[in-house]
NUMAR-230743 format. One record per residue: x, y negated, z negated of N, C-alpha, C, O in turn; residue in one letter. Coordinates in steps of 0.05 Angstrom, whole numbers, plus 5000, padded with zeros to 4 digits. Layout:
// NUMAR-230743
XYZXYZXYZXYZA/...
This chain:
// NUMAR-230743
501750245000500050005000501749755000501749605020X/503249694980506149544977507149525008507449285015X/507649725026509449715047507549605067508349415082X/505049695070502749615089502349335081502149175101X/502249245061501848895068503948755077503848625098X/505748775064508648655078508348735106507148555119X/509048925120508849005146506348905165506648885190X/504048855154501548705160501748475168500548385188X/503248345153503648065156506347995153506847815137X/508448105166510548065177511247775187510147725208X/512447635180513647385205514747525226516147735227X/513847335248513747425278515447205285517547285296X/515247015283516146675295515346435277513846405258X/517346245291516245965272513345985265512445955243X/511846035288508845865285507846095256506746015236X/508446385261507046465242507946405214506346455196X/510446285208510546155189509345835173509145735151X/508845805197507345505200504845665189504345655165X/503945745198501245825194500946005166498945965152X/502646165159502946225132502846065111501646135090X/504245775113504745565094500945405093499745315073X/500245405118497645265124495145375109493445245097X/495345675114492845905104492145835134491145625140X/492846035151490445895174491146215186491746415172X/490846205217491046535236490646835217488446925211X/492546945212492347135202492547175173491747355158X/493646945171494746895138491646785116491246815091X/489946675137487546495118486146685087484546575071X/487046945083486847025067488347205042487647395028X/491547005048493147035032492546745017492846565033X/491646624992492146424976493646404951493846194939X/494546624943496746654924499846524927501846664930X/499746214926503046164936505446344931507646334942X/504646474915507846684904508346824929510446884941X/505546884935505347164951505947004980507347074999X/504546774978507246625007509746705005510646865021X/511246604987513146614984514846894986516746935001X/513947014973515547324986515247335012517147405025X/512047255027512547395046514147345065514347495084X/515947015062517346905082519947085089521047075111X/520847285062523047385060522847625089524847755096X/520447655103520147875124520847745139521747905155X/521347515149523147365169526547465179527947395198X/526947625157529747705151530547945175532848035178X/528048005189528048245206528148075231527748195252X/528447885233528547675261530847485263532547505245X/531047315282534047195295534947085266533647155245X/537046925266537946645253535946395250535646265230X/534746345272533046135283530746205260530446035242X/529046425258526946435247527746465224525846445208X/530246525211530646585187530646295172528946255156X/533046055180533645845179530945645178530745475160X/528245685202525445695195523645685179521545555175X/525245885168523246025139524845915116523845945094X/526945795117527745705088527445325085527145195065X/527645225115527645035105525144785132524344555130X/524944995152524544815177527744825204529644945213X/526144595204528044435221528444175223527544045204X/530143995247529543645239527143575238526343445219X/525243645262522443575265520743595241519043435235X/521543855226519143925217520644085186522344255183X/519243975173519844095143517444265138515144205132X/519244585143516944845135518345065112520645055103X/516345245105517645505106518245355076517445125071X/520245565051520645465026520745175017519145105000X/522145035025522144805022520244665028520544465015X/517944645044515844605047513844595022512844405010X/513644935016512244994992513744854953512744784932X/516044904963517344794937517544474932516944374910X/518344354953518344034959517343924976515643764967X/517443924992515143715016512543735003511543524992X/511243955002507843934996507343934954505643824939X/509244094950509344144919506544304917504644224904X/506644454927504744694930505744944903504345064887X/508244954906508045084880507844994851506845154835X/508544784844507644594821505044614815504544634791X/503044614833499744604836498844884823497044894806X/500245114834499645374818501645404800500545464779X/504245384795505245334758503445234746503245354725X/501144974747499444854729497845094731497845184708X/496245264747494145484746494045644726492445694708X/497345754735498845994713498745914690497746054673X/499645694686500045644658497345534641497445484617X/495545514654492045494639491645794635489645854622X/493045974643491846294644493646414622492946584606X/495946314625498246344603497446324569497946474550X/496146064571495546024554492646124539492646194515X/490946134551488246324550487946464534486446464515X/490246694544491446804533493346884509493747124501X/494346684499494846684476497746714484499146704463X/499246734505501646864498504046534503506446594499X/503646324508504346024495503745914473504145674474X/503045994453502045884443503045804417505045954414X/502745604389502945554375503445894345501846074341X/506245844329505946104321505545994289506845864273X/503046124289502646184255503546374234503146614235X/505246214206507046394193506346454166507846524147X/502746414168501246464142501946704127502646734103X/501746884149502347254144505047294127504947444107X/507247174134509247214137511247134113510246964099X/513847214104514247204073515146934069516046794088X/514946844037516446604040518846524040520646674031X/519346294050521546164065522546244095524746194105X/519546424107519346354138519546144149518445954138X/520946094174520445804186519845834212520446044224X/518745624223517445624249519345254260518945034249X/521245304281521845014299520045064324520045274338X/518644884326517544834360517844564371517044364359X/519044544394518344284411518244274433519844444443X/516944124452516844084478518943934478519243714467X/520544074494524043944517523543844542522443984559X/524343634547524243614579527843654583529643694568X/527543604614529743684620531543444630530543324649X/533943354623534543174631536743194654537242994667X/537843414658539043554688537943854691537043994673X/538143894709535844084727537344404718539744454719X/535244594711535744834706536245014725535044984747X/538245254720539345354741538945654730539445664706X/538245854740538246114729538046274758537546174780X/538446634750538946714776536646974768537147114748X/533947034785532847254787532647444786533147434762X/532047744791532847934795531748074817531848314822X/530347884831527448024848530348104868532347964873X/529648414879532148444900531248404933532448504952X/529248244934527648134964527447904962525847854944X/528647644977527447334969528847205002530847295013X/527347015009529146885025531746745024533246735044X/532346625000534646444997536146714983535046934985X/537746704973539246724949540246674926542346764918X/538746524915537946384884536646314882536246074878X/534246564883531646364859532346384829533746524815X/530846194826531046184800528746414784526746504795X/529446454763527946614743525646594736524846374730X/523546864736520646694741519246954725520747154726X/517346984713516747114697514147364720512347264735X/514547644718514147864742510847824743509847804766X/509447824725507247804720505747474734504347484755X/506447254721504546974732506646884750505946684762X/508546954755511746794779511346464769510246304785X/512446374740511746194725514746174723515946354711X/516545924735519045954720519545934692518045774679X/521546074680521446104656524446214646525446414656X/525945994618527846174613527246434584525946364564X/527746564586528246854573528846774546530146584538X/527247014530528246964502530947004491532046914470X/532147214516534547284508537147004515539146904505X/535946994533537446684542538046524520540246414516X/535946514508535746254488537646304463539146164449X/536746594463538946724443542146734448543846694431X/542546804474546446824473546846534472548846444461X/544546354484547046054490546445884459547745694451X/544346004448544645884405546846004400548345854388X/547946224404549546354393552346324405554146404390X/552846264418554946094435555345814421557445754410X/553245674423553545454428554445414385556545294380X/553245504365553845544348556345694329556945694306X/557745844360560445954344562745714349564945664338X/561145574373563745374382562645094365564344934374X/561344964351560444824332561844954301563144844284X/561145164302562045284268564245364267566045264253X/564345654290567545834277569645794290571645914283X/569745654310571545534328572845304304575245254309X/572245234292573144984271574145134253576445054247X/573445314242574345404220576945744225578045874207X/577045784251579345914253582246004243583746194247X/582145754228584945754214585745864192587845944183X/581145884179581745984145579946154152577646094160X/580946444148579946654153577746654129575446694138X/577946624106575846684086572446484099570146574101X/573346254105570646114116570046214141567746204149X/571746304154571946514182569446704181567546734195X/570146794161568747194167565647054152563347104161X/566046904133562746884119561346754146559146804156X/563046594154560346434172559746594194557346564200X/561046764210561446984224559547164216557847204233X/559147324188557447404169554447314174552547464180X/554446984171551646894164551546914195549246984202X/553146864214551646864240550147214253548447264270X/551347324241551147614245547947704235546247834248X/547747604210545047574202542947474207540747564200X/543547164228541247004233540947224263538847284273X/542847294270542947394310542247734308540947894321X/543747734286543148084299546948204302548948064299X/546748454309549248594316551048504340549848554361X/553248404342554748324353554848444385555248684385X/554548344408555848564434557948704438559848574448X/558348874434561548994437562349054406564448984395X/560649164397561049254360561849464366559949564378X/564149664366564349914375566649984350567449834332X/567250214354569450254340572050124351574150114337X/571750024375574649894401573349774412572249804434X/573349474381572049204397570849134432572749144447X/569149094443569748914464567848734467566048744450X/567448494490566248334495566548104471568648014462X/564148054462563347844435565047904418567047744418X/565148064402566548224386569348174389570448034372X/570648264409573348264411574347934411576447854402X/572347794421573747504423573447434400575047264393X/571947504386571847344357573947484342575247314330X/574647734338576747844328579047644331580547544314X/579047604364582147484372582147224359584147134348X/579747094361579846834344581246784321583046624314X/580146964310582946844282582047124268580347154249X/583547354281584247584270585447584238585747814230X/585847434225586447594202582547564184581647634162X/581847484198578947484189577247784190575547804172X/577347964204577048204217576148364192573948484193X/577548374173577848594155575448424135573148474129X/576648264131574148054118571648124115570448234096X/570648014141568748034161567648344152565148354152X/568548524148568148864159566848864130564548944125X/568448774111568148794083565448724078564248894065X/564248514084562948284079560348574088559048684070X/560148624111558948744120557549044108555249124112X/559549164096559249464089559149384066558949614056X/559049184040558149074018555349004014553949043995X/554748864040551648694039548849014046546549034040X/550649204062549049444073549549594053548849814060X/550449584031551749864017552250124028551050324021X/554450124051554850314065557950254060558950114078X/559750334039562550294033563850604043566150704047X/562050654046562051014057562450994091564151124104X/561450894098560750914130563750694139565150544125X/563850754169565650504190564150184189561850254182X/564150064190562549854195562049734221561449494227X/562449994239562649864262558850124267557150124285X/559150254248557250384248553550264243551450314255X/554450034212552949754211551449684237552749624257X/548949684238547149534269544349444248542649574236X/545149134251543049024237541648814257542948684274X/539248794254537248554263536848364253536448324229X/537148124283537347864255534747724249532347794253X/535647514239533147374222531347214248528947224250X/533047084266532546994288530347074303530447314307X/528146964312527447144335526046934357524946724350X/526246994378525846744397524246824418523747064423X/523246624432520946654448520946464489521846244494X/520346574501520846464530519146244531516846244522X/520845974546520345794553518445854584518946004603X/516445704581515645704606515045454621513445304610X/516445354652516745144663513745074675511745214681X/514344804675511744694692512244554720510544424733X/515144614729515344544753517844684767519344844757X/517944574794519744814810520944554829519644364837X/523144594833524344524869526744634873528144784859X/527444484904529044714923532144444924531944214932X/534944594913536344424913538644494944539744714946X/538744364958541644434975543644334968543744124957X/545744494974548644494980549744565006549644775018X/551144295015551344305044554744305047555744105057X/556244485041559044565044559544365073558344375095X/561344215068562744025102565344205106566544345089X/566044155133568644265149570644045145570643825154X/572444195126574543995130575143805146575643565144X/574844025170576943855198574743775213575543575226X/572143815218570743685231567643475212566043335224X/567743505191567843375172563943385169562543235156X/562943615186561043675188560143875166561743965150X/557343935167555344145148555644365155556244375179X/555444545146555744855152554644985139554844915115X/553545165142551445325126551145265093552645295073X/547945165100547645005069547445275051547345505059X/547645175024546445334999544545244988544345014979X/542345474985539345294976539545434943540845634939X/538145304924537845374902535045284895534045054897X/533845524885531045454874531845354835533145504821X/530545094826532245064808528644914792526544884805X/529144844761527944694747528044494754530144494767X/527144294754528444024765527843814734526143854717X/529743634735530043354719527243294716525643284735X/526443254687523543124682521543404677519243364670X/522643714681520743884671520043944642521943894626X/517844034633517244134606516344324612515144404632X/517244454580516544684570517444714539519444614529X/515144884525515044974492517845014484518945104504X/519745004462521645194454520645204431519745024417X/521245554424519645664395521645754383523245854400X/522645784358523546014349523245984318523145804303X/523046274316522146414286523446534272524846714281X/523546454246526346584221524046704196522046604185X/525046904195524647074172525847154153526647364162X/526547124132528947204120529047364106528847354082X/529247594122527647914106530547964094530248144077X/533447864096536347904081535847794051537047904032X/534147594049534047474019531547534005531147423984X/530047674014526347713998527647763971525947733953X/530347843962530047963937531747783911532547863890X/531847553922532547303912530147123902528147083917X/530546963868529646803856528646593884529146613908X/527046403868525346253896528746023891529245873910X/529846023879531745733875534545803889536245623893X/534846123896537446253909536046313943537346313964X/533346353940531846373968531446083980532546034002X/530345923970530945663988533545473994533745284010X/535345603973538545423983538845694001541045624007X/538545884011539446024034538345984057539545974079X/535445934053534245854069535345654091535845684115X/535345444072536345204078539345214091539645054109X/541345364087542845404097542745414127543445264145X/541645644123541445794150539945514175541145404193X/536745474166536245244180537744934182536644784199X/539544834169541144694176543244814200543044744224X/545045004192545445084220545745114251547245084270X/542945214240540445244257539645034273539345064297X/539244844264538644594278541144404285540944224301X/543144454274545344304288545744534312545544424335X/546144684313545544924328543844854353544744894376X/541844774349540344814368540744524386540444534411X/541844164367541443964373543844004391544043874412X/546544254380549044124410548144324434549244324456X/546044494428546644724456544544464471545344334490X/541944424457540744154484542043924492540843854512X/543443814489545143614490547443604492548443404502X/549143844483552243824489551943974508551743874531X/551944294503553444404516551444554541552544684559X/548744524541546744674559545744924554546645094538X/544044944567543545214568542845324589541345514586X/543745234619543545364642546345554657548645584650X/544745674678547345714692548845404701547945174701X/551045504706552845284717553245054693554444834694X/551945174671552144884648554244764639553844574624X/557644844649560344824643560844464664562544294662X/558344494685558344254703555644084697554643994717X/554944054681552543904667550243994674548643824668X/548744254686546244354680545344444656546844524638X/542244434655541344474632541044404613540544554594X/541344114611540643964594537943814575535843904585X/537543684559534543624548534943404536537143394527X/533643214533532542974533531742904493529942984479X/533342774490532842734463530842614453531042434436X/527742744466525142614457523442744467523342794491X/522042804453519543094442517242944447516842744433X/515642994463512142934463511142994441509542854429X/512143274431511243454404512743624390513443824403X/513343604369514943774351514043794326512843624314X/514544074317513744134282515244354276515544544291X/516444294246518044534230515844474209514144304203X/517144764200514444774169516845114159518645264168X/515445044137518045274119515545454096514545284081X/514845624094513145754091514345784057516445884049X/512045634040512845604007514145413998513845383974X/515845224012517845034013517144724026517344524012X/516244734052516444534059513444494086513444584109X/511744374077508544334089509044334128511444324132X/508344324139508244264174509543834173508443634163X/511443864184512243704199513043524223514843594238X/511943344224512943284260514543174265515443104243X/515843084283518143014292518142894326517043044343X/518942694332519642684365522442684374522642614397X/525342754358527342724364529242894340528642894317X/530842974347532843154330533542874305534142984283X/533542684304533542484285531342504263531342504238X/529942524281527342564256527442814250527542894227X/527342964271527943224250530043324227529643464207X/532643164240533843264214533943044189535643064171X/531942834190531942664173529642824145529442754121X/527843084164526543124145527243254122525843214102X/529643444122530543554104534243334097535843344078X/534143194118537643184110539443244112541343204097X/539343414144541243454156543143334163542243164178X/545943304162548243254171548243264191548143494201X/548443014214548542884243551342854246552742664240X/551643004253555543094272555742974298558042924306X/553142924317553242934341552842614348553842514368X/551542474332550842124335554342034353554741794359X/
């Protein structure tokens, strides 16, 4: 069935791409833009001419992806659809931490974007070769919970343990507490690698520390500690975009100082929103006085939020973010932390106000 529609409606030539983008000839009862959109990728069975067609036009005539992504903003029109259905649904939505033990916390804010997001798909059929990331179910761009998680956790070793390298004892605890808020390290093995190994190399006399810290807090003095696989307190949730466009890269000839086969990127663009959620539990301390549970608490969400203020602002959270993608805009339509036993729902429109509500330490001003 899968192979019969594609093959049904095959691109033949420009016009039937024209007419694909229109709804009109054969196409008038395809209206699902996504499903435009794949189907341009059957072009791929025809010249250069129709391929080149299908991604962007020509001088005359702006068709084919770029059409749908920018000229008409035809897909923007159904991201707003998706995301009324998204929500309907319950699965955007606002998270309640009534249930949940005390000194839970809930951060949410709407981010815009102040340079354009870059991520890479997995769909293994597309016309260009970088779309961006889009969720399989509504084709809603969207970054990943896991996303959100390596570049906090990145962006937080080079804020914390990157500084403190030198003194192995503040080394391995903070290393420790990060281990707790994230979860088990990548490359935890008995023969380090990945995550793991680089933080070792960081300031190796920390290592043993670190191991200690570990097979103490699990009471497993018995076991390796590489054996240790814990879940962290952290847990995070996918952003979902409300807009889409199509970026080129037009590589010139040295010597003739001309364009040559562009590079298209389907990307977030500057000025998008979307929710960022994330949820702490601190199932490591339930068995702590309320006066040893909220200075841990507190720990951890200071952190946490310096944490979170350099990955939007310093350092990104897109692909290519080493060259300034992925950035966010230091002003919130809507924001609220609330600390479950501790501290009531609060709002906020800027990491200022937020960390003014508890007293956070601003490193980044």
């Amino acid at each position: 069935m899968y192979h019969d529609f594609y093959a049904y409606y095959q691109i033949e030539n420009e016009q039937s791409i024209d007419q694909l983008i229109n709804g009109s000839g054969k196409y008038n009862d395809i209206l699902d833009t996504y499903q435009k959109i794949l189907l341009l990728s059957t072009a791929y069975s025809k010249g250069k001419g129709v391929i080149d067609y299908a991604k962007s036009g020509n001088r005359r005539n702006r068709a084919g992806l770029i059409a749908i992504l920018h000229s008409q903003k035809k897909y923007d029109q159904y991201i707003h659809g998706k995301l009324n259905e998204i929500k309907s649904l319950g699965i955007d939505s606002s998270i309640d931490i009534t249930l949940l033990p005390k000194g839970s916390w809930i951060l949410e804010f709407q981010l815009e974007l102040e340079k354009p997001f870059l991520s890479k798909d997995d769909i293994p059929f597309y016309i260009i070769e970088n779309p961006v990331k889009k969720d399989v179910v509504f084709g809603v761009p969207y970054t990943p919970a896991t996303t959100w998680k390596g570049n906090l956790r990145w962006a937080m070793m080079k804020e914390f343990l990157e500084k403190k390298k030198d003194d192995p004892e503040e080394f391995a605890e903070t290393r420790f507490r990060h281990t707790l808020l994230f979860g088990t390290e990548k490359g935890w093995e008995g023969t380090p690698k990945g995550w793991s190994e680089y933080l070792d190399r960081m300031c190796p006399d920390a290592k043993r520390i670190y191991r200690k810290k570990l097979t103490e807090m699990f009471e497993k003095n018995n076991d390796k500690p590489e054996d240790i696989h814990v879940e962290g307190m952290l847990h995070f949730y996918p952003t979902f975009w409300d807009r889409i466009d199509l970026m080129v890269i037009n590589p010139h000839d040295r010597k003739t100082k001309t364009g040559k086969n562009p590079i298209y990127f389907e990307i977030v663009p500057e000025g998008a929103k979307g929710m960022f959620r994330l949820l702490y539990v601190p199932y490591y301390w339930l068995g702590d006085d309320d006066e040893k549970l909220k200075k841990k608490v507190w720990e951890d969400l200071s952190q946490v939020i310096a944490g979170v203020k350099a990955m939007m602002l310093k350092y990104g959270f897109s692909a290519k973010k080493t060259i300034g993608f992925g950035k966010a805009r230091n002003n919130f339509n809507t924001g609220r932390v609330e600390i479950k036993g501790f501290l009531s729902t609060r709002e906020f429109s800027n990491f200022e106000g937020l960390e003014s509500i508890w007293g956070v330490e601003d490193e980044y001003s």
